[in-house]
C-alpha positions, 0 to 999 in steps of 0.5 A: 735550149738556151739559145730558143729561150733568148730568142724567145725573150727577144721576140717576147721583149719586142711584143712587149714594147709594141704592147706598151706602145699601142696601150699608150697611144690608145689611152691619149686617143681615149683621152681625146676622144672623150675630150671631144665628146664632152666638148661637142655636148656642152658647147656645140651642143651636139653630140657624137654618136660614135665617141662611146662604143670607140672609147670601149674599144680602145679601153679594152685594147688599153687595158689587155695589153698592158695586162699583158705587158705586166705579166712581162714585166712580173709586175702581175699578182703572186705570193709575195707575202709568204715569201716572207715568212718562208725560206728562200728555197720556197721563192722559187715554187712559189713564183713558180705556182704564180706563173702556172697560175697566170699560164692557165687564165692566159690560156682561158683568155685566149681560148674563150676571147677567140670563141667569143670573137667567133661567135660574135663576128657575124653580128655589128657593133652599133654605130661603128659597124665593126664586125661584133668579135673585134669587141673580144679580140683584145681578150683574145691578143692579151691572152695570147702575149700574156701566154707567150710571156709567162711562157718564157718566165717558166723556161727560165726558171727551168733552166735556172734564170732569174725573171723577177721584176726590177725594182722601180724608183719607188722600190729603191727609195724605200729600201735605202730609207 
């Protein structure tokens, strides 16, 4: 079993790479799109028409993954206040239930982005004439990672592993203070 879960953290570490990649180059390639709207409207004095629907795409894209990637990461929402206030044996369950909890949304994302790419598919996103479901697909691909990811943190707190997030630079220069 232990050897499925290590090539699952594999696969999975490699999505998340992949995912974090694709978030940033969308975030620039928003970036400079909308640099060159604002551009062509107040010094061209014209405007593109394409730079609004493209921009909601590729934020949406933007934000799934790296929604995606957190969860990978376990830098998603959880109970750490209680851990506090209750003894260590319980921060075990309670990131335990947070992961069950981020499970089930993940798998709601999945299942209703692929409904609603479906339904919409037959339909076209104005100006850029995609097919309407490629508006949901980054609901449904975030669903997907984020399942795969929490998936993998399940199955190793099952078989004893630790999957908690590492501490970032800012973790560490308050805790030395």
């Amino acid at each position: 079993m232990h050897g499925s879960i290590a090539a699952l953290s594999r696969l999975n570490a490699w999505f998340s790479r992949i995912s974090l990649w694709l978030a940033g180059t969308g975030l620039v390639a928003m970036t400079v799109i909308v640099f060159a709207q604002v551009f062509m409207r107040y010094v061209m004095n014209d405007s593109l028409l394409w730079v609004e629907p493209v921009a909601i795409l590729l934020m949406s894209w933007f934000i799934f993954l790296g929604s995606a990637v957190g969860v990978h990461e376990s830098f998603h929402m959880g109970f750490d206040v209680l851990l506090f206030f209750l003894p260590d044996s319980a921060g075990t369950w309670l990131r335990a239930l947070s992961d069950l909890a981020v499970l089930a949304f993940s798998i709601g994302m999945a299942v209703y982005g692929w409904q609603l790419m479906a339904k919409t598919w037959e339909s076209s996103l104005p100006v850029i004439g995609l097919p309407g479901g490629f508006g949901y697909m980054p609901l449904f691909a975030g669903g997907v990672l984020m399942t795969l990811f929490v998936l993998e943190h399940l199955l190793n707190r099952l078989t004893g592993r630790t999957v908690e997030a590492a501490p970032d630079a800012q973790d560490i220069l308050m805790t030395e203070a």
